[in-house]
C-alpha positions in Angstrom: -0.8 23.3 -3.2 3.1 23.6 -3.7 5.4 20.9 -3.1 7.3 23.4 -0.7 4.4 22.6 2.1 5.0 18.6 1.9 7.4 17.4 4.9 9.6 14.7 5.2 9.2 12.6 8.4 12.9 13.5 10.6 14.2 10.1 10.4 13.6 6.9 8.4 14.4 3.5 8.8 16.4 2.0 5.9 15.9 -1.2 4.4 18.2 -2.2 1.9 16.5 -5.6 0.5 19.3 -7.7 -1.0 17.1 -10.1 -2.7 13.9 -10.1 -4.2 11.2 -12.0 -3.0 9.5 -12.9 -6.4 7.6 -10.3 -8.5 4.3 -10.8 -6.9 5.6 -10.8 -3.3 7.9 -7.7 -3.6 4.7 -5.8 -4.7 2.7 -7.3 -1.8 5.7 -6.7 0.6 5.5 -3.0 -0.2 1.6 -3.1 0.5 2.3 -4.9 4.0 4.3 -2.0 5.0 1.6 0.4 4.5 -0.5 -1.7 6.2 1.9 -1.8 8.9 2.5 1.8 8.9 -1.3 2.4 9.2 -1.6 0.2 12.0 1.2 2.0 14.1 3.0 -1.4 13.6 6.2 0.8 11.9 7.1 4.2 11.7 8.5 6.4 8.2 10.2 3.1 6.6 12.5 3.6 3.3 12.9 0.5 1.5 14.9 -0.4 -1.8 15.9 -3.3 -4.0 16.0 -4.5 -7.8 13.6 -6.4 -8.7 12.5 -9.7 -10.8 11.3 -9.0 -13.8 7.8 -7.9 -13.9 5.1 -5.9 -16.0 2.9 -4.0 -13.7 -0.2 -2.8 -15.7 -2.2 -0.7 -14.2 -5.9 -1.5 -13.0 -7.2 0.2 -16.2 -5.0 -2.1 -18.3 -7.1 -5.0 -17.1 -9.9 -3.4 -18.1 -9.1 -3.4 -22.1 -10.0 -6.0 -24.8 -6.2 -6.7 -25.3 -5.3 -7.6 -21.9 -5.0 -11.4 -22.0 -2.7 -10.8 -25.2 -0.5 -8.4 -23.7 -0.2 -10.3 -20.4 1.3 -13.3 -22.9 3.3 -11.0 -24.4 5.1 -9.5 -21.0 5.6 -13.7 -20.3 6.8 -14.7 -23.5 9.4 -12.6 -22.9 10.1 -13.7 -19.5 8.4 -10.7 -17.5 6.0 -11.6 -14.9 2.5 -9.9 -15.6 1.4 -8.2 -12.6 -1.7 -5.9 -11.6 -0.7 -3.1 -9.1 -2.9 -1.3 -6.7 -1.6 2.1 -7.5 -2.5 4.0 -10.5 -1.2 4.8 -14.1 -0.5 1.9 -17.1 1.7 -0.7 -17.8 5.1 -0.7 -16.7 8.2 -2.6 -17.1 10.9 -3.0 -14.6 13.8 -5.8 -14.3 17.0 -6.1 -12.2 19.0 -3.3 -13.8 16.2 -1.1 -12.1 15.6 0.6 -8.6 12.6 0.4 -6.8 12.2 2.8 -3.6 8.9 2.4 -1.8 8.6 5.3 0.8 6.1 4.4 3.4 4.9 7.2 6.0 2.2 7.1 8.8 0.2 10.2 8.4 -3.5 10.9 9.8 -4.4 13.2 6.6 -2.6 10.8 4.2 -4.7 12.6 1.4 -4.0 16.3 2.5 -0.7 16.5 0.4 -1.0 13.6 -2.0 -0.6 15.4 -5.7 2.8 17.9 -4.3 4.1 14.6 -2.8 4.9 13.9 -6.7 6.9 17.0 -7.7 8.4 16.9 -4.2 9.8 13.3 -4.9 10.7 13.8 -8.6 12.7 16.9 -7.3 14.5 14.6 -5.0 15.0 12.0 -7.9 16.2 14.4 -10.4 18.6 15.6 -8.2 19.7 12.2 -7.3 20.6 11.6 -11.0 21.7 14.9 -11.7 24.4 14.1 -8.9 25.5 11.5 -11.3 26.3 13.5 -14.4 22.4 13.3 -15.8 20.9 15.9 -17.5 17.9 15.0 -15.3 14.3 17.2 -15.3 10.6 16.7 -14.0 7.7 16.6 -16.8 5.4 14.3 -18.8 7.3 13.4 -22.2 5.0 13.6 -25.0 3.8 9.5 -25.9 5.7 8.1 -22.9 5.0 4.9 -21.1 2.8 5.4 -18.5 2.4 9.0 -18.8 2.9 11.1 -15.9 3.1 14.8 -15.4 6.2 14.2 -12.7 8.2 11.9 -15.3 11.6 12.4 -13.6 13.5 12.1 -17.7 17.0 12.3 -19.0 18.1 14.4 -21.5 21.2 14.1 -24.5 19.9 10.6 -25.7 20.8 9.5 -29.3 18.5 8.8 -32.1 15.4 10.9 -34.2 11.8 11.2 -33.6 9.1 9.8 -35.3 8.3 12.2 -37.9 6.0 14.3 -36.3 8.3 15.9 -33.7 6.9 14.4 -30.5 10.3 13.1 -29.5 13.1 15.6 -28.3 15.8 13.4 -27.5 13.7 13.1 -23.4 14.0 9.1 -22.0 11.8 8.1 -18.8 14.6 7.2 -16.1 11.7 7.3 -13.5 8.5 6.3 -13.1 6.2 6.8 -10.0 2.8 5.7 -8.0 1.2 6.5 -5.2 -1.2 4.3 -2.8 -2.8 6.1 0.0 -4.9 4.8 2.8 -6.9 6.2 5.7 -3.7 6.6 7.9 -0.6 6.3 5.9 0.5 6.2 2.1 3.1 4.9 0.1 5.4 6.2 -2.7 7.2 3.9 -5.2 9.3 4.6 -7.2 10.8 3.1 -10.4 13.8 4.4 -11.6 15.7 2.2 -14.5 19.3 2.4 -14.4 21.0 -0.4 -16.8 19.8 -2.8 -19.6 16.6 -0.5 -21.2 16.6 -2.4 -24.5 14.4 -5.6 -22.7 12.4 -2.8 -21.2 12.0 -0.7 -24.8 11.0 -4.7 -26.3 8.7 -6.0 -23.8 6.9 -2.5 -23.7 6.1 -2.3 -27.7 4.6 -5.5 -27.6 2.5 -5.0 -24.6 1.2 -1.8 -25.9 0.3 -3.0 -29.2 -1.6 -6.0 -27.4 -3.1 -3.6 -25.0 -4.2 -0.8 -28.1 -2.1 2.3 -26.5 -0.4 4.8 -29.0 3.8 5.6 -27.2 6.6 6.5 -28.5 9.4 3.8 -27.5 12.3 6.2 -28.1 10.9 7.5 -24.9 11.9 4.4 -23.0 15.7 3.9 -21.6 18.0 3.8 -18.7 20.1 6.6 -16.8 23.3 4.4 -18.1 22.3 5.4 -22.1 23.1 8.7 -20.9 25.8 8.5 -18.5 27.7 5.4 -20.0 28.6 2.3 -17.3 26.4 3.6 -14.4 25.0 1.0 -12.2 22.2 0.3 -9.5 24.2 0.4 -6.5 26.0 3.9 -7.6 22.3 5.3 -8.0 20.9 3.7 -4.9 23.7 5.7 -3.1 23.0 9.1 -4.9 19.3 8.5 -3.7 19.9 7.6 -0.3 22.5 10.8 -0.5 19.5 12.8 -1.7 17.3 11.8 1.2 20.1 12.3 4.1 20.2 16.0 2.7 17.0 16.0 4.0 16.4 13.6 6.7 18.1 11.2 9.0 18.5 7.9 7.8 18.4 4.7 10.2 19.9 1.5 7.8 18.0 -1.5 9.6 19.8 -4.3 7.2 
């Protein structure tokens, strides 16, 4: 099914959260707004904020032999270990990062759950691209949490490993999906500023967890497009999404 037949609700409400509520509560906060979405409590909510930092591993990750390790690993260096509900593997994610969680109500939730992630890396890479990134969708070979709607950056620095599975492609965006009988959500992870914590926190948590990447793969839209912040790419994406919908800011 193309991404062409998935629709944007006309209007969203806008919430800009100024301050996180803790790692573990801004990931619950994002599951009580499906919750409310499914219960007709709220309608097609947009929310966004920077988080704490956290390592979100993915319910497979808890499932591994190394887990315990890696979860004092992603403390030791001051990330909060976190399981979420949606899918993929461990993910890193700090302050100089965007998180937009896209909540809908939607009878058929499932009906157009795998276009909803080309539609939304479209929108992201075009977001970036906006800014000056050489921004494109597809799964970069030994990434972090492999995805085949990696939104990446191209034009960064530096040499593969040796066996050419690196062509130059960072992650700048990272995304999940939860969907429930009635609504779903969409977060999104896009890192901005700051990668090398990200790039440090990730190698040991991989080693601990036994999961072959490439950490050249990791960075931030700023390695590409030098001194660009949070705020300057929450307002590209919010410019992305008014090209497409109206937007209601709540807060």
């Amino acid at each position: 099914m193309s991404a062409d037949l998935v629709s944007m609700a006309p209007a969203l409400a806008v919430l800009r959260q100024e301050t996180s509520l803790g790692a573990a509560a801004d990931l619950d906060h994002g599951l009580s707004l499906l919750a409310a979405a499914r219960a007709g409590e709220i309608g097609p909510t947009l929310r966004l904020y920077r988080p704490k930092p956290t390592m979100a591993f993915g319910q497979r990750d808890a499932n591994l032999p190394g887990f315990a390790a890696a979860g004092a690993a992603a403390a030791a260096q001051g990330f909060e270990p976190l399981i979420r509900k949606a899918g993929g593997r461990a993910a890193a994610y700090h302050p100089g990062c965007l998180i937009v969680d896209h909540i809908e109500p939607l009878p058929d939730a499932m009906v157009h759950a795998k276009p909803r992630f080309r539609y939304f890396g479209d929108l992201f890479a075009e977001a970036l691209q906006n800014l000056g990134v050489d921004a494109g969708v597809g799964e970069i070979p030994r990434e972090y949490c492999p995805g085949e709607y990696t939104v990446f950056g191209r034009g960064a620095a530096g040499t593969d490993l040796g066996d050419g599975s690196w062509d130059g492609r960072i992650k700048l965006v990272g995304t999940a999906q939860r969907v429930v009988s009635g609504a779903w959500l969409f977060s999104s992870v896009i890192v901005v500023e700051n990668s090398a914590p990200l790039r440090s926190v990730l190698t040991d948590c991989y080693a601990a967890l036994g999961l072959d990447w490439n950490p050249l793969t990791a960075g931030g839209a700023a390695d590409l497009v030098h001194g660009l912040t949070v705020d300057e790419v929450a307002a590209a994406v919010l410019g992305a999404y008014a090209a497409r919908t109206e937007l209601n800011v709540i807060n």
